[in-house]
C-alpha positions as CSV (number, residue, x, y, z in Angstrom):
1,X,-20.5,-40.4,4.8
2,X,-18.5,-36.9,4.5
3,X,-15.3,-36.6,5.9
4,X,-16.3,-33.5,8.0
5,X,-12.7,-32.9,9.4
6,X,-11.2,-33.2,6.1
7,X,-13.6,-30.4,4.5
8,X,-13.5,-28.3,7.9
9,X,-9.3,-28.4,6.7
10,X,-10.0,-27.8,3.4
11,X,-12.4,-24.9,3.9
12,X,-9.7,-23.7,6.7
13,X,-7.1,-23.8,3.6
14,X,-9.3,-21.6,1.6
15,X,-9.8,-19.0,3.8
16,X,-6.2,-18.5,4.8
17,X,-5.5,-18.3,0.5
18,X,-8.3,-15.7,0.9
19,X,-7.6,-13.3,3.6
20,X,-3.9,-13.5,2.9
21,X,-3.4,-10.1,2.0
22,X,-5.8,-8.8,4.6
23,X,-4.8,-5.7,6.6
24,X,-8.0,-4.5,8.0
25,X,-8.5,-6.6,10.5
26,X,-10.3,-9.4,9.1
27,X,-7.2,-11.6,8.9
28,X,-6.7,-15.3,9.3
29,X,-6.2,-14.6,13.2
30,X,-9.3,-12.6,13.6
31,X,-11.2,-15.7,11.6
32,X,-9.1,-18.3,14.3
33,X,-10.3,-16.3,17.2
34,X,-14.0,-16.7,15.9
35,X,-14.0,-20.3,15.2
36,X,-12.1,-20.5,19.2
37,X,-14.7,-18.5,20.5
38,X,-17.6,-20.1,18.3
39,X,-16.5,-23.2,19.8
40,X,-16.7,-22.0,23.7
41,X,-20.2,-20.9,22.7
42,X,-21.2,-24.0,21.1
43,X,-19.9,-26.1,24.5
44,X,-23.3,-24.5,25.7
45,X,-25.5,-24.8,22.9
46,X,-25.7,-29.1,22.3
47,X,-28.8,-28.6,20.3
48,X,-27.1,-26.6,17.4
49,X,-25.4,-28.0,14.2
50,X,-21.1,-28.0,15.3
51,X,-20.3,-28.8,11.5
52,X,-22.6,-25.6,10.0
53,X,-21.2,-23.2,12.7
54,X,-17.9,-24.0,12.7
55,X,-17.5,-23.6,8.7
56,X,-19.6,-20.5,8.5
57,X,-17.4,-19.0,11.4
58,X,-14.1,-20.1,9.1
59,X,-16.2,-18.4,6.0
60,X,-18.0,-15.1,7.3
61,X,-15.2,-12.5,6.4
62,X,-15.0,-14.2,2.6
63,X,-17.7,-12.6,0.6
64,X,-17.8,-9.6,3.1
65,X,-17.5,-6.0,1.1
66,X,-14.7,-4.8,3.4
67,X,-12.5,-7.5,2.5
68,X,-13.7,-8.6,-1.0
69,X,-13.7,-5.9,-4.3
70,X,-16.4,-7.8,-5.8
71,X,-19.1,-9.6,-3.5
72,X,-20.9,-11.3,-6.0
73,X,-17.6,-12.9,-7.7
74,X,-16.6,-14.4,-3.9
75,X,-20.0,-15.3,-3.7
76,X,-20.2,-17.3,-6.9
77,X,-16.5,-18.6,-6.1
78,X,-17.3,-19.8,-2.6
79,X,-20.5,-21.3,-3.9
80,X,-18.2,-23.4,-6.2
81,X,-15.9,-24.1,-3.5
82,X,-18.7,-25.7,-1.7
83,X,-20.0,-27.9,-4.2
84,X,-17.0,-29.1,-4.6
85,X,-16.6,-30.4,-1.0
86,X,-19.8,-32.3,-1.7
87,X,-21.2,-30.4,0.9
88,X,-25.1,-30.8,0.3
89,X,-27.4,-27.8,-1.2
90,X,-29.5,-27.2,2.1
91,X,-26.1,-26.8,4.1
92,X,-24.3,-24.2,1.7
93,X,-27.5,-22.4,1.8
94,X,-27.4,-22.4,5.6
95,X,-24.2,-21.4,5.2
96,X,-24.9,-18.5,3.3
97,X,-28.7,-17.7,5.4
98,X,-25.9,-17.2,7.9
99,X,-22.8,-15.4,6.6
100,X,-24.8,-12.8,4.2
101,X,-27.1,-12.0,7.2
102,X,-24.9,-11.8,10.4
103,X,-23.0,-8.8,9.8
104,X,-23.9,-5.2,11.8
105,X,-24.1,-3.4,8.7
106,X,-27.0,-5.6,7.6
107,X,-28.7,-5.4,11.1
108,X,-29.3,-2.0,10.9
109,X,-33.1,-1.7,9.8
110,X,-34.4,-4.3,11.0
111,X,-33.0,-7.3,13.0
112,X,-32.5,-10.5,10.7
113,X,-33.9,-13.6,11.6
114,X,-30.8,-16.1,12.1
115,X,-30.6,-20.0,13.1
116,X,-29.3,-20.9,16.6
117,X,-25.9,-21.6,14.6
118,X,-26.5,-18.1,12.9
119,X,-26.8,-16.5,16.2
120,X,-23.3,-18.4,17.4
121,X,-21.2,-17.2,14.4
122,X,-22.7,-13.7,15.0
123,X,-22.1,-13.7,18.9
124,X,-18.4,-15.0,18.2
125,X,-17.6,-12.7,15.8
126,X,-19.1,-9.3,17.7
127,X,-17.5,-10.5,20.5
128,X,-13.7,-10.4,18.6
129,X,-15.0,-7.0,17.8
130,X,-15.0,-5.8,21.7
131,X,-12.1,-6.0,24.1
132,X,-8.6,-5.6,24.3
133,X,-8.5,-7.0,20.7
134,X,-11.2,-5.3,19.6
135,X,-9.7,-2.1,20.5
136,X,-6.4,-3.1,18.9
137,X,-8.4,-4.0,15.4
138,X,-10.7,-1.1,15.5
139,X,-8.0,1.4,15.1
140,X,-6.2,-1.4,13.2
141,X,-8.9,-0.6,10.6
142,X,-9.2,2.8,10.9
143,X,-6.0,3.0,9.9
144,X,-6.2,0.9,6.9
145,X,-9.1,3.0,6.1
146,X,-7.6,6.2,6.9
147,X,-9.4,7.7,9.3
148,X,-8.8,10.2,11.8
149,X,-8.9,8.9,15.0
150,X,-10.5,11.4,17.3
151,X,-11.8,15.0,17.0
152,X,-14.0,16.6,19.9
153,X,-16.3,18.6,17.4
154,X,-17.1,15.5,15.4
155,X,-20.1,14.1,17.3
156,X,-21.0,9.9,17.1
157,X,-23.9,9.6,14.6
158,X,-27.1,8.4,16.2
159,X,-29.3,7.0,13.3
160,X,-27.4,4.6,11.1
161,X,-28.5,2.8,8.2
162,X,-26.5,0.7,5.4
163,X,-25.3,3.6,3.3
164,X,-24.3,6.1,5.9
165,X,-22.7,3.1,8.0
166,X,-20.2,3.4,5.5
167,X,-18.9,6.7,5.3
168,X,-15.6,7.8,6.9
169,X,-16.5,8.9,10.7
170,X,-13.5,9.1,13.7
171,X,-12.3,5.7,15.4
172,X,-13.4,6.9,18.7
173,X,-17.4,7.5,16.7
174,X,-17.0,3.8,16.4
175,X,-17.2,2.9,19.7
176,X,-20.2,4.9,20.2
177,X,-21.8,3.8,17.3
178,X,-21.1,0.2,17.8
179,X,-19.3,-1.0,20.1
180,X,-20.4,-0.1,22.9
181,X,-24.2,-1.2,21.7
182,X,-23.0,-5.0,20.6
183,X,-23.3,-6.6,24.8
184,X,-26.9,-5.7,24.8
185,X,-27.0,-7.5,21.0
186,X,-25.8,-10.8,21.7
187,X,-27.9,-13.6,21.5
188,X,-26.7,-16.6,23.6
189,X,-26.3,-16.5,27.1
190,X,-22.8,-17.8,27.6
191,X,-21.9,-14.6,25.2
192,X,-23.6,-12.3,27.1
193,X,-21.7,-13.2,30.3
194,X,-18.0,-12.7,27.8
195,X,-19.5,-9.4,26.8
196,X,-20.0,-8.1,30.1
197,X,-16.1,-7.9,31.1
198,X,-14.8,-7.2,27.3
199,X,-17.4,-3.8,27.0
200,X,-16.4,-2.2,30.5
201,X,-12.8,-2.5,29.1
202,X,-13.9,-0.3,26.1
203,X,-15.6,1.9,28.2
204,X,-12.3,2.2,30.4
205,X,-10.4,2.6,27.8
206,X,-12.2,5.2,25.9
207,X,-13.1,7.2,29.1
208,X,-8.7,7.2,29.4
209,X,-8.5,8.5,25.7
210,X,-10.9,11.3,26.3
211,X,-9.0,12.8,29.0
212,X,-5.7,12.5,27.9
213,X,-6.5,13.6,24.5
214,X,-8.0,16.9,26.2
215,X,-5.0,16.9,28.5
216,X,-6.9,16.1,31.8
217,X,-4.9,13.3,32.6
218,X,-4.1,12.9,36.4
219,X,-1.3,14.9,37.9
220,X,2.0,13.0,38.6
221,X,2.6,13.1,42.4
222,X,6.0,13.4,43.5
């Protein structure tokens, strides 16, 4: 019978060696804050596998282009990871259905078709990506990636697709973009309901930007 705490530590180990040197965003804490948040979800969702979700929410950011130089090296290096744990071939490919499918970037034409624990990893990680903290990590990465983070005469792009995704835009396009379209894109209903209060704080927060960036901000009354 496998030890599913032991490899659940040992996967947790790998990671953190993985993301060490991670500055965009897509740190250890952002992976802990998925796996937390994964975790509230699955409280809701009984019929879904605990043991898939909870390792594909420690392992989405691994083979992930914005955090990896060469995706099909992690690939083939978490693949041996796996084996190693003796972690059965129909769960590393779940595993993988999930974490290659799950991101936005890879959404973008056409909805993919994820399991229920696919569609728990996803909603816990969009969900890190709005909010206080999402606000925090999107300039975070912005940063990292050196972009500017607002210019008027720059408008938000409204038809993405995989390549174009890509390209440097303004901070403030993201929200536009994305985040302010992921509450209507999660899929469980206990997500939805976290989405809810975590999008109206973007949308407070950007409408703020706006106005003092332009100057507008209210008048100081004596």
């Amino acid at each position: 019978m496998l030890d599913q705490q032991k490899i659940i530590n040992n996967v947790q180990t790998f990671v953190k060696q993985k993301l060490a040197d991670d500055f965009s965003g897509h740190d250890m804490a952002h992976i802990e804050r998925v796996v937390k948040l994964a975790k509230q979800i699955l409280k809701h969702e009984p019929t879904a596998n605990h043991f898939i979700v909870i390792l594909s929410a420690y392992l989405h950011d691994v083979i992930d282009e914005k955090v990896v130089t060469d995706v099909n090296h992690a690939i083939s290096e978490l693949n041996d990871f796996l084996i190693q744990q003796t972690i059965s071939q129909s769960e590393i490919k779940h595993i993988f259905d999930i974490i290659e499918n799950m991101s936005y970037r890879k959404n973008l034409a056409q909805k993919k078709e994820l399991s229920l624990e696919g569609q728990i990893v996803q909603d816990a990680d969009r969900l890190d990506a709005i909010g206080a903290i999402g606000i925090a990590r999107t300039f975070y990465y912005g940063g990292n990636k050196h972009n500017i983070m607002y210019d008027p005469t720059i408008l938000p792009r409204t038809s993405l697709n995989e390549e174009n995704y890509k390209q440097p835009n303004t901070v403030i396009n993201h929200f536009y973009e994305k985040l302010f379209l992921l509450k209507d894109r999660m899929n469980t209903q206990v997500a939805k309901k976290i989405a809810l209060k975590r999008h109206a704080i973007l949308v407070e927060f950007v409408k703020q930007f706006e106005k003092e960036w332009g100057g507008d901000d209210e008048e100081i009354i004596p």
